[in-house]
LOZA-621948 format. One record per residue: x, y, z of N, C-alpha, C, CB in turn. Coordinates in pm, whole numbers, padded with zeros to 5 digits, always signed. Glycine has a CB too. Layout:
XYZXYZXYZXYZ/...
end
This chain:
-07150+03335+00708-07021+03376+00765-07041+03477+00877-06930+03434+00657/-07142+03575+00836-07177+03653+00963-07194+03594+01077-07284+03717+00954/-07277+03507+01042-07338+03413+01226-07255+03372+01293-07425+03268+01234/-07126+03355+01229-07038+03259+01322-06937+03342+01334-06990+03111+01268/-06906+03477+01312-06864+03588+01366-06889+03674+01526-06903+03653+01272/-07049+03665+01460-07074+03749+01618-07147+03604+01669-07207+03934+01622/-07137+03493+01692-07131+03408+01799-07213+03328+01829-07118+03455+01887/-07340+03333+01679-07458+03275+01628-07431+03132+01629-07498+03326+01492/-07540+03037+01630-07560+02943+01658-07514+02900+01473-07707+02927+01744/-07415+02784+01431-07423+02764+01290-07539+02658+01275-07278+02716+01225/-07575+02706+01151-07705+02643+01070-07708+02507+01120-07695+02641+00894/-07757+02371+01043-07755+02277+01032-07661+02247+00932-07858+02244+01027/-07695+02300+00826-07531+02314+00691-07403+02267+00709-07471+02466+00660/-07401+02396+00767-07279+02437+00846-07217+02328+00917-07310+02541+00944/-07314+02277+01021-07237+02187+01106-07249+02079+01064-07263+02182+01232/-07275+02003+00959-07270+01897+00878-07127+01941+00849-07382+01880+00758/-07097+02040+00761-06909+02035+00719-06842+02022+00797-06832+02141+00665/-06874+02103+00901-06746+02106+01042-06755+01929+01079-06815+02238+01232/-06825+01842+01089-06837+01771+01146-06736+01662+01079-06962+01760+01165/-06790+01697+00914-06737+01603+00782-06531+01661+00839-06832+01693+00545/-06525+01760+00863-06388+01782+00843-06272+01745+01003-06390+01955+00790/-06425+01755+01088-06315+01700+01218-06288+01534+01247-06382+01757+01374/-06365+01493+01116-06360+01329+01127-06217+01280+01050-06511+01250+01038/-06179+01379+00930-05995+01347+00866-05924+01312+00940-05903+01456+00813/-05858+01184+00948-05715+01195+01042-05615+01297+00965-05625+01026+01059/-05586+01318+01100-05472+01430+01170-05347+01372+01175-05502+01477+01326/-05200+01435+01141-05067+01388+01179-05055+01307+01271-04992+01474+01210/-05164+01364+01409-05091+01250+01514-05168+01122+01534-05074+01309+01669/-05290+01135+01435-05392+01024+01431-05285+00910+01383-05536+01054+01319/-05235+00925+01274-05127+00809+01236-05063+00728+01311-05032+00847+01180/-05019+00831+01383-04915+00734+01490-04972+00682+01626-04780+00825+01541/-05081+00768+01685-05210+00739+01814-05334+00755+01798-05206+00820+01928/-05351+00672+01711-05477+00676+01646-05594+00637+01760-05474+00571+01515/-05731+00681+01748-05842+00689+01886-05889+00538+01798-05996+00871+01911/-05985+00455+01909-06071+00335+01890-06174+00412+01756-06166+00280+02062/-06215+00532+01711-06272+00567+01577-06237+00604+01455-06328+00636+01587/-06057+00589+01482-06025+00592+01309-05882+00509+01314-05999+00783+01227/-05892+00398+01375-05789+00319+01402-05789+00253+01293-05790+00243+01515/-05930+00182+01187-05903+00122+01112-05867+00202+00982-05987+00040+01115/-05896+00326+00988-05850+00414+00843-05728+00476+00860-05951+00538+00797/-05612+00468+01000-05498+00472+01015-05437+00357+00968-05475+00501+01126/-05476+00259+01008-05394+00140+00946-05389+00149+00763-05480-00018+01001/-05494+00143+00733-05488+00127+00615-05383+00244+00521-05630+00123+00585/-05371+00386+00579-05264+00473+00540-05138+00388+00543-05255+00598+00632/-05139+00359+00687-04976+00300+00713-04929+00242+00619-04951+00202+00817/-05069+00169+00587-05015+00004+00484-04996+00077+00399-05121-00145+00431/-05021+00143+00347-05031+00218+00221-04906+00319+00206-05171+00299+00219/-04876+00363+00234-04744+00449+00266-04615+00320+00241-04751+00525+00461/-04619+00231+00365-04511+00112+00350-04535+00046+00192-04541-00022+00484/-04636+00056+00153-04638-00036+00022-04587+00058-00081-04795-00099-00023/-04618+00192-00060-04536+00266-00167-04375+00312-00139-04617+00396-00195/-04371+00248-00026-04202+00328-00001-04142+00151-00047-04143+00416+00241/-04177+00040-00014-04154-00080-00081-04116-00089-00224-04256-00147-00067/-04215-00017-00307-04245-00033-00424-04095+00053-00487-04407+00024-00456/-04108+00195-00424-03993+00282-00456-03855+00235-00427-04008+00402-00389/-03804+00146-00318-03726+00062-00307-03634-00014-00390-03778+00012-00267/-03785-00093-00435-03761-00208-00512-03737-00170-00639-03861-00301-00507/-03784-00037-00695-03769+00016-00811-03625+00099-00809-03895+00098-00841/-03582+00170-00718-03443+00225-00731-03305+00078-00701-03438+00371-00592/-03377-00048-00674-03277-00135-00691-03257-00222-00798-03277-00197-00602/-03374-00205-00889-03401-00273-01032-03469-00411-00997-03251-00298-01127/-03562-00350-00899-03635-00492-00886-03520-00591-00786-03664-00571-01072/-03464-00568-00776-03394-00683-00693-03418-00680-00492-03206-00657-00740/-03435-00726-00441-03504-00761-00272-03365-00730-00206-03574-00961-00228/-03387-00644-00108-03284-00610-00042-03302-00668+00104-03265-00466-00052/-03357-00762+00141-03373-00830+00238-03226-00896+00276-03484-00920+00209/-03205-00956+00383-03133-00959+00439-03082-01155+00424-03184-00877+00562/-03179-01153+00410-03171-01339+00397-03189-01371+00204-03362-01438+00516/-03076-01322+00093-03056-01335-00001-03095-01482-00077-02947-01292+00007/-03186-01486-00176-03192-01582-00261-03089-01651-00287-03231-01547-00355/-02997-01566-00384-02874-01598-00416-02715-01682-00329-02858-01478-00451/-02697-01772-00374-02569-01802-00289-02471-01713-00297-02507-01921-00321/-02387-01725-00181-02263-01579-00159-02157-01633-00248-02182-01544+00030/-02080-01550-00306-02001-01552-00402-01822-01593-00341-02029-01402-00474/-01753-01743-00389-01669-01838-00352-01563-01672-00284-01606-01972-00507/-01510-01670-00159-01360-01635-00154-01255-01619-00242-01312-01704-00094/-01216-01541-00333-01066-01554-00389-00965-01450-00362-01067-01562-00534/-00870-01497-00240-00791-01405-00203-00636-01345-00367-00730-01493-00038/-00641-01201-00353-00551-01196-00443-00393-01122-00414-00625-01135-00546/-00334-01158-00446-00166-01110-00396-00136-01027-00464-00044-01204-00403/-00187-00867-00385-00133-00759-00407+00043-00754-00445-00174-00689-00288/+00071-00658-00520+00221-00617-00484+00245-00603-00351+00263-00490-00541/+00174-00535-00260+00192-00459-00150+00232-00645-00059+00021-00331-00098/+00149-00710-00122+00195-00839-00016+00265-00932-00041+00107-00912+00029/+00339-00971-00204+00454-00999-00264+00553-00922-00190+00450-00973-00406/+00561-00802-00146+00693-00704-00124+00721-00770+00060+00640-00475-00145/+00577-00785+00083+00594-00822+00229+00611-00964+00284+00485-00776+00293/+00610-01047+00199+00693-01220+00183+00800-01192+00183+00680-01322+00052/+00869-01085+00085+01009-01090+00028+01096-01034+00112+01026-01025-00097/+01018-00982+00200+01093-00859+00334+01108-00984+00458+00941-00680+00409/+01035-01059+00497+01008-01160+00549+01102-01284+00526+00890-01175+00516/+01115-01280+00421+01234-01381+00358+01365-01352+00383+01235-01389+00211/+01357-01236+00337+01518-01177+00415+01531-01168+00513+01571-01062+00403/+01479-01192+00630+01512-01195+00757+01507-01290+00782+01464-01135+00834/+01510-01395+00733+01544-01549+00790+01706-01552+00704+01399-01705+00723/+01738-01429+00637+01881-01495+00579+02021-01434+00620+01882-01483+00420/+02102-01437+00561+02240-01284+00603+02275-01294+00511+02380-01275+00716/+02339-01172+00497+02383-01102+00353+02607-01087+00417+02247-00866+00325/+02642-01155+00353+02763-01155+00319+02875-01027+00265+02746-01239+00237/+02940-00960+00270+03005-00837+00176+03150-00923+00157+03024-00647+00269/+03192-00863+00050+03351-00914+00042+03370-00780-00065+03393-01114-00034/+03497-00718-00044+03576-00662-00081+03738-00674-00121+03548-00607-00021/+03791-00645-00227+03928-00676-00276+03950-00565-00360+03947-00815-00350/+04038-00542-00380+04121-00410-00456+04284-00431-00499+04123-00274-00341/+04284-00445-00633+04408-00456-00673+04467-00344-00779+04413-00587-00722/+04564-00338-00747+04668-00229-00903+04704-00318-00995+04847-00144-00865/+04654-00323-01141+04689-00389-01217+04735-00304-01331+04603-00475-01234/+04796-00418-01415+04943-00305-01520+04867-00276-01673+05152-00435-01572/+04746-00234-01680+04702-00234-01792+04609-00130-01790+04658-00350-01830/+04582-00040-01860+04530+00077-01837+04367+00035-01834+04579+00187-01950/+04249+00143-01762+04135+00132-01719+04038+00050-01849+04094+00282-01673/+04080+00099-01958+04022+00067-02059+03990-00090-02129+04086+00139-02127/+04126-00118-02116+04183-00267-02147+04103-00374-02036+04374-00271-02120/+04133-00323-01901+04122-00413-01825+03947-00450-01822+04197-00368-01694/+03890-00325-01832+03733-00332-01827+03712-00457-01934+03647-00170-01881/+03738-00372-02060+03716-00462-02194+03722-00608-02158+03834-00433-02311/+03837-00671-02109+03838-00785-02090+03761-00870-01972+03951-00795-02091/+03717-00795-01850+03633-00854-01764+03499-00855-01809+03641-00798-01645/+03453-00721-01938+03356-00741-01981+03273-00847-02081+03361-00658-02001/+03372-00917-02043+03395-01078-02179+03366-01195-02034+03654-01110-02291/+03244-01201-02014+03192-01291-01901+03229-01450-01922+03026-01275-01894/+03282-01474-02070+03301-01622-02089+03428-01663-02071+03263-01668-02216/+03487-01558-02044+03659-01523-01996+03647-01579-01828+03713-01301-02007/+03565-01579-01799+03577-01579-01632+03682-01650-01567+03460-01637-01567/+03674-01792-01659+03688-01959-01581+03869-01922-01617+03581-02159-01698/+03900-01853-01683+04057-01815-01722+04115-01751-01575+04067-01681-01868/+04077-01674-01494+04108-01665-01409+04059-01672-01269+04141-01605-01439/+03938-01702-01293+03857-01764-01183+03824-01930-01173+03724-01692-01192/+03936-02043-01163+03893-02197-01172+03793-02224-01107+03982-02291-01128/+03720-02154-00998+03595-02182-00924+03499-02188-01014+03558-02088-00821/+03507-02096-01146+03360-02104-01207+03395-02232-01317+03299-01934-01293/+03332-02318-01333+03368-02436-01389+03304-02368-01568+03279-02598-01294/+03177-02295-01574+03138-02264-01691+03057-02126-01665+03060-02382-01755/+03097-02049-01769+03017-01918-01778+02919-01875-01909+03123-01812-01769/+02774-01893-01901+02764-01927-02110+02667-01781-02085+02636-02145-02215/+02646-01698-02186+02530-01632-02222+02429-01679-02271+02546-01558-02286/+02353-01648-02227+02203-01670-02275+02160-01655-02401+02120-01592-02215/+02158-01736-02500+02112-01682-02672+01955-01612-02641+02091-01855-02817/+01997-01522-02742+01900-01423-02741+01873-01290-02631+01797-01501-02740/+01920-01333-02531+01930-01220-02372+02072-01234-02356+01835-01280-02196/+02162-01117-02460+02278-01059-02406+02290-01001-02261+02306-00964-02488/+02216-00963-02173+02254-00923-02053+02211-01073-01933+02166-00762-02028/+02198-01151-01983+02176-01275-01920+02300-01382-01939+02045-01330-01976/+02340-01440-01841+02414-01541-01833+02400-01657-01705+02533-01479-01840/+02465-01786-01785+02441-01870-01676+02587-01892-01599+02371-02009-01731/+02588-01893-01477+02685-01961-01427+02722-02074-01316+02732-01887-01409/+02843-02169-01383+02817-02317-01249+03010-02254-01163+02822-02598-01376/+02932-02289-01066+03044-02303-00970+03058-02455-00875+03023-02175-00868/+03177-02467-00899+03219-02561-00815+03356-02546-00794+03189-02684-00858/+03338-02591-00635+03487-02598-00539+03463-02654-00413+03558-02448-00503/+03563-02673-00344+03560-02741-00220+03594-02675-00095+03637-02843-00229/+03502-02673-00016+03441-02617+00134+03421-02714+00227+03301-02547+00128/+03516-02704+00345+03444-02706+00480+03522-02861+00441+03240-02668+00511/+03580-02954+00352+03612-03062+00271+03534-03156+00233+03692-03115+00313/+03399-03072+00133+03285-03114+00109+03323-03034-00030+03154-03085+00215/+03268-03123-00190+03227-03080-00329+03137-02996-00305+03178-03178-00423/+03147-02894-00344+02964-02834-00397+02982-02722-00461+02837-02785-00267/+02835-02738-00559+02851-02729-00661+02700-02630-00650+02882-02865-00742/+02756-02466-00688+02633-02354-00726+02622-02338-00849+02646-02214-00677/+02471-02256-00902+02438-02273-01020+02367-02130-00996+02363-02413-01065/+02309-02064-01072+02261-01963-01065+02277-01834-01191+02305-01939-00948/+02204-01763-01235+02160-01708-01381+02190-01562-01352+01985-01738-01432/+02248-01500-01380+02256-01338-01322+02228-01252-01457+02431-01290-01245/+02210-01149-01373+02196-00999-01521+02252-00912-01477+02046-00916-01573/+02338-00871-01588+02393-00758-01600+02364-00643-01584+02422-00753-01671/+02396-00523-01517+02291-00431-01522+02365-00323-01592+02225-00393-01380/+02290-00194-01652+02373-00103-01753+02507-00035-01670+02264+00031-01816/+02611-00086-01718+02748-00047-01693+02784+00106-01703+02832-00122-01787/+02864+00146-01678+02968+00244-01708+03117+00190-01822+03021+00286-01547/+03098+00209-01913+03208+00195-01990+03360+00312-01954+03138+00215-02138/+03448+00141-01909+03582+00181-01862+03529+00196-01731+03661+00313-01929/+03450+00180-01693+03428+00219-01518+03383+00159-01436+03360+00309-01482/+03287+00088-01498+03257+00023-01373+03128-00062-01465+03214+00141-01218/+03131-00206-01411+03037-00355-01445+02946-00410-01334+03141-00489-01475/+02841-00399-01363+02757-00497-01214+02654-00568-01235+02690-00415-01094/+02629-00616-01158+02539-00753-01172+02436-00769-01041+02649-00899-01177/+02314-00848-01113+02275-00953-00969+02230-01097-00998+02140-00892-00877/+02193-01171-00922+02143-01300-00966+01971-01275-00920+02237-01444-00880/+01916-01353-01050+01804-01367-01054+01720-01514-01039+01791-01308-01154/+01838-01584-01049+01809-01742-00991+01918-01823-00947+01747-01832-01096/+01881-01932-00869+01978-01954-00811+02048-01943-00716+02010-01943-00844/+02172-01932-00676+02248-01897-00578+02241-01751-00554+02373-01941-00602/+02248-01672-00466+02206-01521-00468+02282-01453-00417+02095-01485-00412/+02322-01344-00529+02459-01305-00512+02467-01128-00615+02573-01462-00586/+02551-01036-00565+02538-00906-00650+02637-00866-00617+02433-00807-00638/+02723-00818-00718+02874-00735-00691+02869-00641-00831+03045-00862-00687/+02998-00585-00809+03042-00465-00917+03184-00494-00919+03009-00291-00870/+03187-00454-01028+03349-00454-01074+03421-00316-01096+03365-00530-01219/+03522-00244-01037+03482-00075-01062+03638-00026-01120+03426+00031-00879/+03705+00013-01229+03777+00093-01277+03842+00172-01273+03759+00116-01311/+03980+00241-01180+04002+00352-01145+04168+00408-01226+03989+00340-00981/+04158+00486-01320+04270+00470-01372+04399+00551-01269+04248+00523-01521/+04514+00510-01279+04630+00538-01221+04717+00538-01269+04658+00493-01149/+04712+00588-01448+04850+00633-01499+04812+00641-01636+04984+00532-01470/+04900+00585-01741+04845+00540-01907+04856+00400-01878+04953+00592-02065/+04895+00354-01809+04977+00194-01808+04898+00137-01697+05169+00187-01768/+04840+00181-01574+04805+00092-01498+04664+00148-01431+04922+00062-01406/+04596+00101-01339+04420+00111-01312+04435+00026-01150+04288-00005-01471/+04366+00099-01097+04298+00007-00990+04186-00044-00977+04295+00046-00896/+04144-00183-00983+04023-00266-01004+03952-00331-00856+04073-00392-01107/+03829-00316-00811+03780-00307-00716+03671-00412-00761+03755-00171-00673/+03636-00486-00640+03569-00619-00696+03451-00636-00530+03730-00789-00733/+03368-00573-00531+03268-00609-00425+03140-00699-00453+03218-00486-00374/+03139-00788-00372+03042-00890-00424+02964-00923-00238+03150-01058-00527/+02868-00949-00294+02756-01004-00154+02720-01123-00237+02588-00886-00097/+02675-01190-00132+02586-01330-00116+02496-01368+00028+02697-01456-00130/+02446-01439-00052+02306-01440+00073+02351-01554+00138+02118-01464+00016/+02322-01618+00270+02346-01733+00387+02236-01730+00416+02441-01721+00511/+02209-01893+00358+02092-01908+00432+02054-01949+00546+02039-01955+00387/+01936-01971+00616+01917-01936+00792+02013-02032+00830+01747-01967+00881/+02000-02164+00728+02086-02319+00840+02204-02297+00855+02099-02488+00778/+02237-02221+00751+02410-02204+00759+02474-02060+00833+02472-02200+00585/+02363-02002+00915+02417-01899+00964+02533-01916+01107+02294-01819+00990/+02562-02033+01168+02580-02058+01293+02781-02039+01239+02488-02235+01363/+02770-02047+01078+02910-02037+01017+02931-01959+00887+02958-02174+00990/+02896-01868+00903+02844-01736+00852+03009-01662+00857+02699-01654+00969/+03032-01652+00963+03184-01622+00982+03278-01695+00944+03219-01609+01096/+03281-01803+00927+03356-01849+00813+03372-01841+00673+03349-01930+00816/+03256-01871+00617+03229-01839+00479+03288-01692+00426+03074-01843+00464/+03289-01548+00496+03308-01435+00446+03465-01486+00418+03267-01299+00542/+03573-01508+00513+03680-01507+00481+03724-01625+00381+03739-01497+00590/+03651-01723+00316+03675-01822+00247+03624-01768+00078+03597-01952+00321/+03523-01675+00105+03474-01654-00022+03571-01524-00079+03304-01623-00015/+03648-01444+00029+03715-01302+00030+03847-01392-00113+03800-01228+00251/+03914-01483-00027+04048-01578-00054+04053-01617-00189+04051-01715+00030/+03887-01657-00206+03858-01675-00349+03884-01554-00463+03714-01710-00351/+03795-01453-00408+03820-01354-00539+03933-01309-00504+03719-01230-00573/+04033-01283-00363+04134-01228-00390+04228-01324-00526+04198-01211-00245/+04249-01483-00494+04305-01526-00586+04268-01532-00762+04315-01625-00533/+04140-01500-00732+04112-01458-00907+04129-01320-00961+03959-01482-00950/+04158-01239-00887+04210-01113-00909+04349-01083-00913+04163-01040-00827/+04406-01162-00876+04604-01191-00865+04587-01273-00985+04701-01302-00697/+04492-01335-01006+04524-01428-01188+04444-01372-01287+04472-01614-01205/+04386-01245-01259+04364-01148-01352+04441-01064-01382+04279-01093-01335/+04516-01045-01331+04615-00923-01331+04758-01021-01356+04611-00816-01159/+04769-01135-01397+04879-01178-01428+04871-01207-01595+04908-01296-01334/+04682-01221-01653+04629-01268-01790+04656-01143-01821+04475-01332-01820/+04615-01018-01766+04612-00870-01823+04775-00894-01895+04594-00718-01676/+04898-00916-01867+04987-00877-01870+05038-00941-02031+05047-00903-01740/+04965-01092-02050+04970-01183-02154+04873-01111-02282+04914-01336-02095/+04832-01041-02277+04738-01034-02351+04771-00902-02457+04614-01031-02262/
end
């Protein structure tokens, strides 16, 4: 160690190690390796890639993450979110129109009575002749079927369609929608105006569909005529009863 301090020539020893240690590849030997350790760079490389392979293949459970898969790709099956049921149904309605009709009558029977009895859906055809039959559904009390027929435009026809009831107000107010069928939702609403008499309010919609929109304006005032006259023959049964 002295000799090669103050500037001595090293042994023969000596320069046997130095010699053994400047022959190791070096960091940058790997990547620019000289024509004298080109072939013991390669063999690292390989060696390095075969263990980062190996580690690979072992954190994927053995399975090849290559790009060109053994396996065939797995069939398409598209599935119908809610989110895209809601967006048909939004879509649907804009090919249709929605109808309103409104009527309001004073009838001679107090709020109570009169509810009671509209709440008797098989009662309908008593003062409504348009509905030819009104039945409940055995077993689904808030379900009923109903057929309509009458004459339009001086053409028969004849609707059908299943509605539900939805939770009422007792003495106050009855409503509905249809769930098949012809498509249609109103309320029936209760307002008392004495011991003896009530005002009864009858709003109903229906849907037009696209073909029949060009007479869309007709239909509101033909369907209005209707419930007004079943509401003048409700309020004439109230009085019988």
């Amino acid at each position: 160690m002295s000799s090669i301090a103050y500037g001595t020539v090293p042994t023969t020893k000596s320069a046997v190690c130095f010699r053994k240690h400047s022959k190791s590849p070096t960091f940058s030997s790997l990547f620019h390796p000289s024509s004298s350790s080109s072939s013991s760079s390669r063999l690292m490389l390989s060696s390095l890639s075969s263990s980062s392979s190996a580690k690979l293949l072992n954190s994927n459970n053995g399975s090849s993450v290559s790009s060109s898969s053994s396996s065939s790709p797995k069939p398409f099956r598209p599935v119908m979110h809610r989110r895209e049921a809601d967006r048909l149904e939004e879509e649907r309605l804009r090919q249709v129109q929605w109808q309103d009709v409104m009527v309001k009558m004073v009838v001679d029977a107090p709020a109570s009575v009169a509810y009671k009895l509209y709440a008797d859906r098989e009662l309908f055809p008593k003062w409504m002749p348009f509905l030819s039959s009104v039945e409940a559904v055995e077993g689904s009390p808030d379900l009923s079927r109903y057929l309509v027929k009458l004459e339009r435009f001086g053409q028969n026809v004849e609707y059908h369609f299943l509605a539900k009831n939805l939770q009422p107000i007792p003495d106050r107010k009855l409503h509905w929608r249809s769930i098949e069928g012809f498509a249609n939702r109103g309320s029936v609403r209760f307002f008392p105006r004495g011991p003896s008499s009530c005002l009864v309010e009858i709003n109903f919609s229906f849907e037009v569909p696209l073909g029949l929109a060009p007479v869309a304006f007709l239909m509101k005032p033909f369907m209005e005529k209707l419930i007004r006259g079943g509401l003048e023959r409700f309020a004439a049964f109230v009085k019988t009863t």
